[in-house]
Short mmCIF file of the C-alpha atoms (twelve columns), coordinates in Angstrom:
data_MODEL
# 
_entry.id   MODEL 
# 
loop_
_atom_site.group_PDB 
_atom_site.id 
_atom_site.type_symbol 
_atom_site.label_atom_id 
_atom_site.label_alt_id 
_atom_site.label_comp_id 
_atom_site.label_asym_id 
_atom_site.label_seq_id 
_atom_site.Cartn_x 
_atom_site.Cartn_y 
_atom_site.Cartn_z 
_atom_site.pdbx_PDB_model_num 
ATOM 1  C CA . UNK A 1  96.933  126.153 129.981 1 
ATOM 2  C CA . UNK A 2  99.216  123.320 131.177 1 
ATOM 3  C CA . UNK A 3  96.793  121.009 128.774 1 
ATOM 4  C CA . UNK A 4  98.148  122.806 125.822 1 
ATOM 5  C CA . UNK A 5  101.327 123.245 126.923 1 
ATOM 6  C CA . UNK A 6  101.514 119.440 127.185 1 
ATOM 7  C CA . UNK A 7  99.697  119.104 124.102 1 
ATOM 8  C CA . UNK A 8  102.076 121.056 122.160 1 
ATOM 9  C CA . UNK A 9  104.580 119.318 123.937 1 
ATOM 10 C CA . UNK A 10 103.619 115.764 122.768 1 
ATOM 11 C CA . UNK A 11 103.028 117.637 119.121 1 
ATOM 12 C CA . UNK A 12 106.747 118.626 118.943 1 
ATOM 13 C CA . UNK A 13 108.239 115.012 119.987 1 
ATOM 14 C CA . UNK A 14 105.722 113.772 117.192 1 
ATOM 15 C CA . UNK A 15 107.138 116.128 114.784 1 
ATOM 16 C CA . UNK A 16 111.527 115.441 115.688 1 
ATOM 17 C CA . UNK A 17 109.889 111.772 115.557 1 
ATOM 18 C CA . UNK A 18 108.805 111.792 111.696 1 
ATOM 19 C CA . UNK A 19 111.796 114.448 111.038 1 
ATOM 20 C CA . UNK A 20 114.148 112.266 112.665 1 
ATOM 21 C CA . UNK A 21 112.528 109.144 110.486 1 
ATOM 22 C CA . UNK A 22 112.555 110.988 107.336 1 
ATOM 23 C CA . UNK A 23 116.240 112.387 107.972 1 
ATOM 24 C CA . UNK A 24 117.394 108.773 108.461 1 
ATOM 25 C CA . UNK A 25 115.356 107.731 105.640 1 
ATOM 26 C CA . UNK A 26 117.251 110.025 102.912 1 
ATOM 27 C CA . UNK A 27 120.510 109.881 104.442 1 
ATOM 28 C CA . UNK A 28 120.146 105.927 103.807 1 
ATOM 29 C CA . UNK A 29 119.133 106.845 100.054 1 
ATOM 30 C CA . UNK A 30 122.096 109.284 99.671  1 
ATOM 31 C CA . UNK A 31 124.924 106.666 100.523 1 
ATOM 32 C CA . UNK A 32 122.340 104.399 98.112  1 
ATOM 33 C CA . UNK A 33 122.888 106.554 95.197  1 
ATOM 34 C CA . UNK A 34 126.630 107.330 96.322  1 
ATOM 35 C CA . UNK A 35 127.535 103.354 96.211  1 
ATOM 36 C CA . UNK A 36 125.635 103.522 92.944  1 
ATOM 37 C CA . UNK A 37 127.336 106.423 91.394  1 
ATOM 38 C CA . UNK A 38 131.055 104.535 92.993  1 
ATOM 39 C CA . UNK A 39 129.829 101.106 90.970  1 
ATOM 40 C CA . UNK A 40 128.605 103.399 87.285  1 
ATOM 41 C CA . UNK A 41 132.185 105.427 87.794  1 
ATOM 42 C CA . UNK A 42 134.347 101.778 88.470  1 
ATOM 43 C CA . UNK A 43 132.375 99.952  85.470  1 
ATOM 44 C CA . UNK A 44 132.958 102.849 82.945  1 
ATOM 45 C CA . UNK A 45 136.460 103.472 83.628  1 
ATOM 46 C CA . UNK A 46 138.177 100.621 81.327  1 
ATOM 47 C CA . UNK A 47 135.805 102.017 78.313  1 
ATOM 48 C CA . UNK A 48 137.140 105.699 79.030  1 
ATOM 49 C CA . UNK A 49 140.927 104.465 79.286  1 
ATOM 50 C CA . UNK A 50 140.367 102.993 75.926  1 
ATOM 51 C CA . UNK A 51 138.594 105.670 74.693  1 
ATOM 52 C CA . UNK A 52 141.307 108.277 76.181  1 
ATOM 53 C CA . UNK A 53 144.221 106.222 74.495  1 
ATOM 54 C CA . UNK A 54 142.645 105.900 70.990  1 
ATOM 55 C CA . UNK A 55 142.417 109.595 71.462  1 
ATOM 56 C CA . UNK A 56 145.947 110.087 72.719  1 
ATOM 57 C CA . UNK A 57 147.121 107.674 69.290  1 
ATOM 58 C CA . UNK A 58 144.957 109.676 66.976  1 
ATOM 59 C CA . UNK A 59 146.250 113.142 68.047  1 
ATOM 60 C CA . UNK A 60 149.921 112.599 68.430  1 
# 
């Protein structure tokens, strides 16, 4: 019985290994996409300026 115990043992530290990998892993990707999403938002923001004060002439 201690042979499985240890077994099981070494299966769990296996497992928090890849889970810990593959946490790290998509938290990297998140802050990826989130620096991505801060560049699309800073590059479109002239355009929608303009857009908002050719709006802003056009309705008053």
């Amino acid at each position: 019985q201690s042979i499985d115990q240890v077994e099981a043992l070494r299966e769990l530290r296996s497992d928090h290994d890849n889970l810990r990998r593959e946490f790290l892993a998509t938290q990297r990707h998140a802050e990826d996409l989130d620096r991505q999403l801060a560049d699309a938002a800073n590059a479109a923001s002239p355009y929608v300026l303009f857009c908002q004060r050719k709006y802003d002439l056009i309705r008053h």
